[in-house]
N, C-alpha and C positions, 0 to 999 in steps of 0.2 A: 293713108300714110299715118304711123302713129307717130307719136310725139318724139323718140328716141332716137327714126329715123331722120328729124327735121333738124338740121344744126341751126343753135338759137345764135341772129345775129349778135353782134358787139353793141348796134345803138340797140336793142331791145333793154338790154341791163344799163346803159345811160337814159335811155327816155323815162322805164320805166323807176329807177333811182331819184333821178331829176323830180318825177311827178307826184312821186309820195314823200318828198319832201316838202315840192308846193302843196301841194292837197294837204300836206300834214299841218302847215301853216294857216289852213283856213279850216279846220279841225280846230285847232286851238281858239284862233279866232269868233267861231259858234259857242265852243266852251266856255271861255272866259266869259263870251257875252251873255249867257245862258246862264252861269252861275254868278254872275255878277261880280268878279274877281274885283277886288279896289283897285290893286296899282294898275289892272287893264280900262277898267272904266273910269278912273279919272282925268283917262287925256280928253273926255267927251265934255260938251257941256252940257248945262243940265233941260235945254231943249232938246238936245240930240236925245238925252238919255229916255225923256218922256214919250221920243217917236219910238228907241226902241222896246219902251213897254209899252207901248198902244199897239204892237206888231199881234194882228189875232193869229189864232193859234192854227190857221191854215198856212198863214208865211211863214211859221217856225216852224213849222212841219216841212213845207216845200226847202227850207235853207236847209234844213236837215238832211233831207232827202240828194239835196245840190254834194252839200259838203262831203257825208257819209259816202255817199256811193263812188263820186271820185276819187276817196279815197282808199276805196275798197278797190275799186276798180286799179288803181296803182297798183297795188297789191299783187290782185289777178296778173296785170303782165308780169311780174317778177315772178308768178309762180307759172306762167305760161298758159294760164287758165282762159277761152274765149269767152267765160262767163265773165269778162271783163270789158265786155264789148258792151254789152247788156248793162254792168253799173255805169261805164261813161254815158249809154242814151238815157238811162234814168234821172241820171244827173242834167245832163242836158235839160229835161221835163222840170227839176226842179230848180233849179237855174233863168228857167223860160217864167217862172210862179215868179221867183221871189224879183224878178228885175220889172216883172209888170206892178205886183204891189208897191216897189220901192221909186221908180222912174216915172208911171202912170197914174197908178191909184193914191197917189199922195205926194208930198211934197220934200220926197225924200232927197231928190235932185239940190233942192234950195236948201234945205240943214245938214246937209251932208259938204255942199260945194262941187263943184265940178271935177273934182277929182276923184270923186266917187263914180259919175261916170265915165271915166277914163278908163277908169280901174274895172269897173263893170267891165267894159268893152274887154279888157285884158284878159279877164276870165272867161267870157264868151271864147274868143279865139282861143285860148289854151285848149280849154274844154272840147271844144269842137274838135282841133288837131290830134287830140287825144283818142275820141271816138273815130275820127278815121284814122288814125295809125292803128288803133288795136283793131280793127276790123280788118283793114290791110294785113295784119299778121294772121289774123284768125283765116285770113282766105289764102293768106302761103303756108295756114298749117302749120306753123310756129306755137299758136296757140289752138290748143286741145281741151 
């Protein structure tokens, strides 16, 4: 089936609208953190700020990896592309990194507070739902 014969449902252009907005919000959020914007890092204090440069440069490659490709992957469903299946599982992979450094490997959980894992959790389920809806389309051939 090619793509022209496949009518693209109604929630494909809400979910994937919906997710590259959130995905566009944790884009910025890597950015700001990454270029060290002042009015973004002043809400930190300045132990938070020292756990986020002590982050070596295999976390900010995996957060990279998390952020970029969910948000690529948003993308891909709006253009109807299955190669959007493939940036949610990558993201996933990056996702899986940066929550073991942050929640395990450190004390990320205690300078952050609990609502850093709350909020983890929230991205975990999104992300996940994400990867099986575009998968789910990519197998009704919605996405080509």
């Amino acid at each position: 089936m090619n793509q022209s014969s496949v009518r693209t449902p109604m929630h494909l252009w809400i979910v994937g609208l919906v997710s590259l907005l959130w995905n566009a919000m944790g884009a910025f959020d890597y950015s700001a953190s990454q270029l060290r914007l002042e009015f973004y890092m002043s809400q930190f204090t300045q132990t938070q700020l020292d756990y986020f440069d002590a982050f070596p440069a295999w976390a900010v490659a995996a957060w990279a990896i998390g952020v970029w490709c969910s948000l690529l992957g948003s993308a891909g469903l709006l253009l109807r592309k299955r190669w959007a299946v493939w940036l949610f599982g990558l993201s996933i992979v990056g996702l899986a990194l940066t929550t073991l450094y942050s929640l395990v490997l450190t004390n990320g959980q205690e300078l952050m507070g609990n609502g850093a894992v709350v909020f983890t959790a929230v991205i975990w389920v999104i992300t996940l739902l994400l990867l099986l809806y575009s998968h789910k389309m990519a197998g009704r051939g919605v996405l080509q």
